[in-house]
Structures are given as C-alpha cells and as structure tokens.
C-alpha positions as CSV (number, residue, x, y, z in Angstrom):
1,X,-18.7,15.6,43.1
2,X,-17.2,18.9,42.5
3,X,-17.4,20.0,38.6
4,X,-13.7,20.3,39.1
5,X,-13.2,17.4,40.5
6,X,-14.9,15.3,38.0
7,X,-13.3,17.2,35.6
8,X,-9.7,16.0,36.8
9,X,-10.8,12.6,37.1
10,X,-12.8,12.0,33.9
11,X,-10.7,9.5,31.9
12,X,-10.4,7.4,28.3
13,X,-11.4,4.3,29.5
14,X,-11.0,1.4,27.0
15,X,-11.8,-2.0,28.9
16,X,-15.7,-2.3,30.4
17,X,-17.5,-4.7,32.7
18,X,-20.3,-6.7,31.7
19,X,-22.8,-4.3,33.5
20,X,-24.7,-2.2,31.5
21,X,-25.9,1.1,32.1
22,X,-29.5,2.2,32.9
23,X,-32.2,3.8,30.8
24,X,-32.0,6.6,33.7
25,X,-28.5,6.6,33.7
26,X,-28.2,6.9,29.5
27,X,-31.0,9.0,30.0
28,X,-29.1,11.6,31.9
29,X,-26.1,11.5,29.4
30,X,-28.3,12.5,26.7
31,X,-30.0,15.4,28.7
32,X,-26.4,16.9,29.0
33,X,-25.6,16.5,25.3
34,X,-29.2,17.9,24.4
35,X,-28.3,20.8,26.6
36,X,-24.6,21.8,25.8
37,X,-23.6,25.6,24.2
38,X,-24.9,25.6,20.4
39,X,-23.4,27.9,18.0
40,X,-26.7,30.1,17.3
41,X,-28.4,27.9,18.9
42,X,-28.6,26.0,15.6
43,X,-28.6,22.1,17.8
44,X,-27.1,20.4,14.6
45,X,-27.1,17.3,16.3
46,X,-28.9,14.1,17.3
47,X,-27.8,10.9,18.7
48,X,-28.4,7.3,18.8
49,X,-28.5,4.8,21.7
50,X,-27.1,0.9,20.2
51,X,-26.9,-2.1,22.2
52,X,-28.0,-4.4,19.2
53,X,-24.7,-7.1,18.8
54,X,-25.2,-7.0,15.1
55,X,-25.1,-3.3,14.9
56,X,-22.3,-2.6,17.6
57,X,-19.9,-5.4,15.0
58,X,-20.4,-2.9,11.9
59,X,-19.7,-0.1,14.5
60,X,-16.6,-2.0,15.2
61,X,-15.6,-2.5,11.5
62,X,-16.1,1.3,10.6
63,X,-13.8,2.1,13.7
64,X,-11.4,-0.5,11.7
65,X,-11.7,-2.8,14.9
66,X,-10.5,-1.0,17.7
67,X,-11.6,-3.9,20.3
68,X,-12.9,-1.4,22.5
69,X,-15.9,-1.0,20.1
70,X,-16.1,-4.9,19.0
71,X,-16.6,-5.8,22.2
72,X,-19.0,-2.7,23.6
73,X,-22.4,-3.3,24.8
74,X,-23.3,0.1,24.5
75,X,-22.7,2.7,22.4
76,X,-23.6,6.2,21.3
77,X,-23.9,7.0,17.9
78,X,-23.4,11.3,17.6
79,X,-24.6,12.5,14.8
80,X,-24.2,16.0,13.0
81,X,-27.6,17.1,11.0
82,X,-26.5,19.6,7.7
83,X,-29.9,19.9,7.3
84,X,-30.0,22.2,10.6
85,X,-28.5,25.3,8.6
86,X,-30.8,24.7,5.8
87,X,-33.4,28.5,5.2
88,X,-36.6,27.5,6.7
89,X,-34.8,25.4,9.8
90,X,-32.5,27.6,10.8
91,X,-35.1,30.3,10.6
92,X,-37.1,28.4,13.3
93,X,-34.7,28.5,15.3
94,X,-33.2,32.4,14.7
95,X,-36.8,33.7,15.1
96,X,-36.8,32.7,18.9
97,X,-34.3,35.0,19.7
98,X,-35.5,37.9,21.6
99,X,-36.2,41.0,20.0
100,X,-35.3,39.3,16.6
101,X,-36.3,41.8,13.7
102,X,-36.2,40.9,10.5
103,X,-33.6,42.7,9.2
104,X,-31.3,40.6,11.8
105,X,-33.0,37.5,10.4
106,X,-32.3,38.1,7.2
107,X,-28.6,38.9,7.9
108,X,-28.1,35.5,10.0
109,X,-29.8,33.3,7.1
110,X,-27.8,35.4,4.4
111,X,-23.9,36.0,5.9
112,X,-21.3,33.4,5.2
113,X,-20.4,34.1,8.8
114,X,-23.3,32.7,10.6
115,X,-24.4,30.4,7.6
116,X,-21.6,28.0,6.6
117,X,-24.0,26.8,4.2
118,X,-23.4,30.3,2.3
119,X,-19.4,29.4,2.3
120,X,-19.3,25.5,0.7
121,X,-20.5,21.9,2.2
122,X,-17.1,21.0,3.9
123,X,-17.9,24.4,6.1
124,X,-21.1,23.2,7.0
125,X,-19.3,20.0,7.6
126,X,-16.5,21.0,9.8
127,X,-19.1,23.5,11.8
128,X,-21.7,20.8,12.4
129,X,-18.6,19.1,13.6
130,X,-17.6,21.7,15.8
131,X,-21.1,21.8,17.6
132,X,-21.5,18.3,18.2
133,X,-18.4,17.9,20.2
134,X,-19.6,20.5,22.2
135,X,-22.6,18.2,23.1
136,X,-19.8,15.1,23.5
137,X,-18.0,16.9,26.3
138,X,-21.4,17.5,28.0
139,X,-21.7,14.4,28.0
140,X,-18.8,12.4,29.2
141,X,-19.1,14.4,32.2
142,X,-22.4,13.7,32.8
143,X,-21.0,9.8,32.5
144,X,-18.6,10.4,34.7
145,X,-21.3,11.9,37.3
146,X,-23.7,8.9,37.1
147,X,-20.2,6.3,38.2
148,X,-19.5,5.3,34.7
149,X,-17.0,5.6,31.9
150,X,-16.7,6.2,28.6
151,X,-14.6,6.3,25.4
152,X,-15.0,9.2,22.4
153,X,-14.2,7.3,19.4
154,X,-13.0,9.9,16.3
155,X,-11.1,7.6,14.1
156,X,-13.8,6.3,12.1
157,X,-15.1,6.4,8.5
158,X,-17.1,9.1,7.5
159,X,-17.0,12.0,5.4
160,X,-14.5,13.7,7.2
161,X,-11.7,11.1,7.6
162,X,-12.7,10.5,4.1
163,X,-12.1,6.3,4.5
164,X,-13.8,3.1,4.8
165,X,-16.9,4.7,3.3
166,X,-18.2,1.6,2.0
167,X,-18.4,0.3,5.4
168,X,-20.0,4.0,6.4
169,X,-22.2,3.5,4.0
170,X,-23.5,-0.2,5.3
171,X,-24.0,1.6,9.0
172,X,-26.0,4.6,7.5
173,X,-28.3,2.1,6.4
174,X,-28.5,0.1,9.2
175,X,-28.6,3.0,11.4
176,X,-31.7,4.6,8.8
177,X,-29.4,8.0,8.1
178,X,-30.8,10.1,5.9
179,X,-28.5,12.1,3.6
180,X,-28.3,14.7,6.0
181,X,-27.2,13.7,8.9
182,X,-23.4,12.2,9.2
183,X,-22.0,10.0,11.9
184,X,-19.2,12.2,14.4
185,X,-17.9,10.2,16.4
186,X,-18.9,7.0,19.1
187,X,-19.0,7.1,22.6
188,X,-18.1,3.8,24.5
189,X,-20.1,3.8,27.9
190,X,-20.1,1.3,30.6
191,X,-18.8,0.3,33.8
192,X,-14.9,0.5,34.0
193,X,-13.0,-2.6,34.6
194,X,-10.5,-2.0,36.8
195,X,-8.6,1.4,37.1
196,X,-8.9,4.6,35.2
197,X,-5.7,5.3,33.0
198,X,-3.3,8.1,34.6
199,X,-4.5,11.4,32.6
200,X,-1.9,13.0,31.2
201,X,-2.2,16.8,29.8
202,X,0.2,19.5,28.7
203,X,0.9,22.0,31.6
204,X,-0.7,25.0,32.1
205,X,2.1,27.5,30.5
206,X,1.6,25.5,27.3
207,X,-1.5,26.4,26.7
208,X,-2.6,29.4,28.2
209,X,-1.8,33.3,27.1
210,X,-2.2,36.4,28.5
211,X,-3.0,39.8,26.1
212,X,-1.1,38.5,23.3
213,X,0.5,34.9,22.4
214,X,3.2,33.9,24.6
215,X,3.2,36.1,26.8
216,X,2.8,34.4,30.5
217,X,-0.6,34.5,32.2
C-alpha cells in the first residue's frame, strides 16, 4: 500500500479478534520503532512484547481499566531509558558521528540544549518522551502494513501523569524496570473486529502556516 494511503487509513482501533499476531509480524513492528528519527541519535527507548494474562490484568489496572487493555492479548510496553543521556552513554553514541572532534563532543555532553540532563530531570523526562513517540508512530504504521491494528494507550500511570503510581510501581516490578527506564505509553495490537472507526482530523487550514503564523499556505 501507498505510504499515503496507509497513512489515511491507519485508525484507533479498540475492539480485537481472538487472532494473535506473529513473531514475524511483531517482529516487523519493532524493526520500525528501532529504526524511527532519534533526537541525536540518542535511541532513549526500548520496548517490551506481553502476552502473559497476569501481566496484561496489571497493564489494565495502571490504564485504570480501559477494557481495551483488560481484555488484550497483546501488548507493547514502550519504554523511555533516562539513562540514555547519561556522560559515558551518550558519548557512545555522539562519537559515531562523522568527523566528530572533540571540541563538538564536549559541547553536546556539556549544553543544556542537547543534554536535558544539564537542564533538570522532568526535561530529560519530557525529551525521552518526545523520542519515544517518534518510534510509536513508526510503528503503528508498520501495523497497519502487516493487516493489523492497534491502539496507543497514553492515559496511564507513570511519572508523567503523575497517578496510580502505586499500581506503576507493581508493573515495574513485574515488568523488571530498573530505575531508569519509565513506561510511555501501551500499544494494543491485534486483529480488528469488525470496522475501523471513521478518522476524523482538523482540516488542513487549521494547522498549516505559511512564513509566519496564520497566514494561508
């Protein structure tokens, strides 16, 4: 299918067969989210395949039951890593970059600009954040492409919504998080059950500028 296409088609979809997707098929997902735009290339993310019962009901209780997760087969966890923007991390990664000298490194590591860590730990926060949904978008079109569907579930408890952190807490255990790395968001996938909802955007004048705000494209 056309990229546009699939684009224009891609959907919420809340209400799954029993089917569940491949290995090949999750497979594929993950390629896309491994190989979305990064921010520096910095890849603060990493992601986790559940189809365990037990797990997916504490995934549904931290998403305060939306029955969409309660009653999931599979999920994906999407994680943000802090520990990505840490010195010696992020240096493995900035010292890849062609032609890299180390007066550039040192002003990547060092600038509040490129380092949120040199700003406070809700900017690492929200720009960890900020990456990983570029790897979620990646990869509910790739869903889409291999026949499927999927959900993104954002209203959860974590650190940024700042509520049902004891039941976030339970999850990072079960889910072995270390105190680096922070739960995103979920993404339903499966087989939809019958049709796609109508997709329903604001038009194109709304939302598009030209020069300076406002003013028509």
């Amino acid at each position: 299918m056309e990229l546009t296409q699939l684009i224009k088609e891609r959907a919420c979809v809340r209400k799954f067969t029993d089917k569940k997707p491949s290995k090949d098929q999750l497979k594929a997902i993950l390629e896309a989210g491994r190989l979305a735009p990064s921010w520096v290339n910095v890849q603060p993310w990493h992601f986790i395949v559940v189809q365990d019962p037990e797990t997916i009901k504490l995934l549904g209780k931290l998403s305060f039951d939306q029955p969409h997760v309660t009653k999931a087969h599979t999920l994906i966890v999407c994680c943000g890593t802090t520990d990505s923007w840490e010195d010696d991390n992020y240096k493995e990664i900035i010292i890849t970059r062609p032609n890299i000298t180390k007066e550039k490194i040192d002003f990547l590591l060092n600038s509040p600009t490129f380092n949120p860590m040199k700003i406070s730990e809700e900017a690492v926060l929200m720009r960890t954040t900020e990456e990983v949904t570029y790897a979620i978008a990646y990869m509910t079109l790739e869903t889409e492409n291999q026949g499927l569907a999927c959900c993104v579930i954002g209203a959860i408890g974590n650190p940024l919504t700042k509520s049902n952190l004891d039941v976030y807490q339970q999850v990072k255990e079960k889910l072995n998080l270390d105190g680096t790395t922070f739960i995103v968001a979920l993404l339903v996938i499966g087989y939809p059950d019958g049709e796609k909802p109508p997709k329903t955007r604001k038009n194109f004048d709304q939302i598009v500028s030209y020069n300076k705000y406002k003013d028509p494209f």
